[in-house]
Steps between C-alpha positions, in 0.01 A plus 500: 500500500175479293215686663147412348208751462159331474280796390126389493318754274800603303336826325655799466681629809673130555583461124647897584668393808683160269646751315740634845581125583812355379601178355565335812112495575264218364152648436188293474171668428132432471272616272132377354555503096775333320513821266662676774701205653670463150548917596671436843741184297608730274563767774680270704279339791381174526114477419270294706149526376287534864222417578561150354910403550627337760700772692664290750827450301507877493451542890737283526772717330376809666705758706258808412117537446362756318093497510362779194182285510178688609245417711107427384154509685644116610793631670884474406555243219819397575443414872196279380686350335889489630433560877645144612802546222595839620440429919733202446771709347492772754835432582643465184385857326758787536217747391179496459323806292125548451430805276186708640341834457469816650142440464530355853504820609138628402393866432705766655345800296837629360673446850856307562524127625790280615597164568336563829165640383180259609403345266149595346434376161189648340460259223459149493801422310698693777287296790657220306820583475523538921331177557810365236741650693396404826472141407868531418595679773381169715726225327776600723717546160809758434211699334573817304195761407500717213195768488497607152367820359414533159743322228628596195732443292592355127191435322315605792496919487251750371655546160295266245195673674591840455646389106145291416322842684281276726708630792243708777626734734241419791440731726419463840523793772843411701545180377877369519679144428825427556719270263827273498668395150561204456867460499509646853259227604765279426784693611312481830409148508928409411556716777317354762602162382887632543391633862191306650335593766203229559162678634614828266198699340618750206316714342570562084435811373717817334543828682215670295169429573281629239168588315397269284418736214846655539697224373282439208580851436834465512523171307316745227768788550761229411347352214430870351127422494223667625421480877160309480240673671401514850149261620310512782522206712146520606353478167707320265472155408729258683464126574447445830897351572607831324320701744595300812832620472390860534373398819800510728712789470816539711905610486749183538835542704769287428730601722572148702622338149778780487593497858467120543635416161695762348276500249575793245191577267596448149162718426357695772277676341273409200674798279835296470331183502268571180835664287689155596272308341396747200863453445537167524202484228670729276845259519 
């Protein structure tokens, strides 16, 4: 039996997550340029270009939802939007996934947070993200939430920095992120589509939460380039959405998506994670 994946915002952890299904799934996803919906043809998926096509034939197909879209100062996108498409489906979706952030979670000055931490954000793009999430949260859907740290992955690591030396290691006193790779975003996401659980909140993130500065240092160590060297966070130059992110800093556990899920960490820590893809650069 065909199961159909409509995956609004399909960036990079739902074109990751494509990759796990097999051939007995249909995917459809939306994207804004026809540059990258020629990208998602060639991958595979069925390109919609949204805002602008008609996605009713699509919701009509549907078995699974995956929302990557973010929200804006206007609210969630796709609920302006889709609201009356997606309500009146409620009983035909399987799944439904919206990818978040741990940003939800605020500043916990270098302390832990769960799935059951308040949330707190301290930014307005984390305020955002909990107004998102509780909009969901009242359609009354088989809703799935995904808090995720910060990604990485192919094309989207420290190296070119650190090889073009425009790589910083910014320091700021106790300051600590944690991070997820992108495959096991979408070895999560598969999953918790092969065991749902509506009303489930999972947080994404490796086992190693980290400085900042350490992992460029590392990604330098790898390369067998200097380690670039250490700035103060107070007085360097940053723009200001560069320096917001220095303004939460907490540890991640992930503990529900291995418990829950069986989820075994592909990369759980950023060590292994930057030599998989340094060696998946290097063939």
């Amino acid at each position: 039996m065909t199961k159909t994946l409509l995956s609004i915002g399909h960036g990079f952890s739902a074109r990751a997550l494509t990759h796990l299904l097999d051939d007995s799934w249909r995917v459809i996803g939306t994207t804004r340029s026809e540059d990258k919906a020629a990208q998602l043809l060639a991958a595979g998926t069925e390109p919609r270009i949204w805002p602008g096509a008609d996605l009713t034939p699509a919701f009509n197909a549907a078995t699974h939802l995956l929302i990557s879209a973010g929200p804006t100062a206007d609210g969630d996108p796709v609920l302006a939007e889709l609201r009356d498409e997606i309500v009146a489906r409620r009983d035909q979706f399987e799944w439904v996934g919206y990818l978040s952030t741990t940003g939800v979670y605020g500043d916990h000055q270098g302390g832990w947070v769960d799935e059951n931490t308040p949330l707190s954000p301290s930014t307005k793009r984390g305020q955002l993200r909990v107004e998102a999430e509780a909009a969901w949260q009242s359609l009354d859907l088989p809703l799935h939430i995904f808090r995720l740290a910060g990604i990485y992955g192919p094309g989207r690591g420290p190296f070119s920095k650190v090889r073009n030396g425009t790589a910083r290691r910014i320091i700021k006193q106790g300051q600590v992120f944690s991070r997820i790779h992108v495959d096991d975003i979408a070895q999560t996401l598969a999953a918790s589509i092969a065991r749902p659980n509506p009303g489930a909140i999972y947080n994404l993130c490796d086992d190693d939460p980290a400085p900042p500065q350490d992992v460029i240092a590392h990604a330098a160590e790898l390369l067998d380039k200097p380690v670039p060297p250490a700035v103060d966070f107070e007085t360097t130059e940053m723009t200001p959405m560069a320096r917001s992110f220095y303004a939460e800093s907490k540890k991640v556990r992930n503990d529900r998506i291995k418990t829950e899920l069986g989820v075994e960490l592909l990369y759980p820590d950023y060590r292994s994670g930057l030599r998989a893809l340094l060696a998946a650069e290097q063939g």
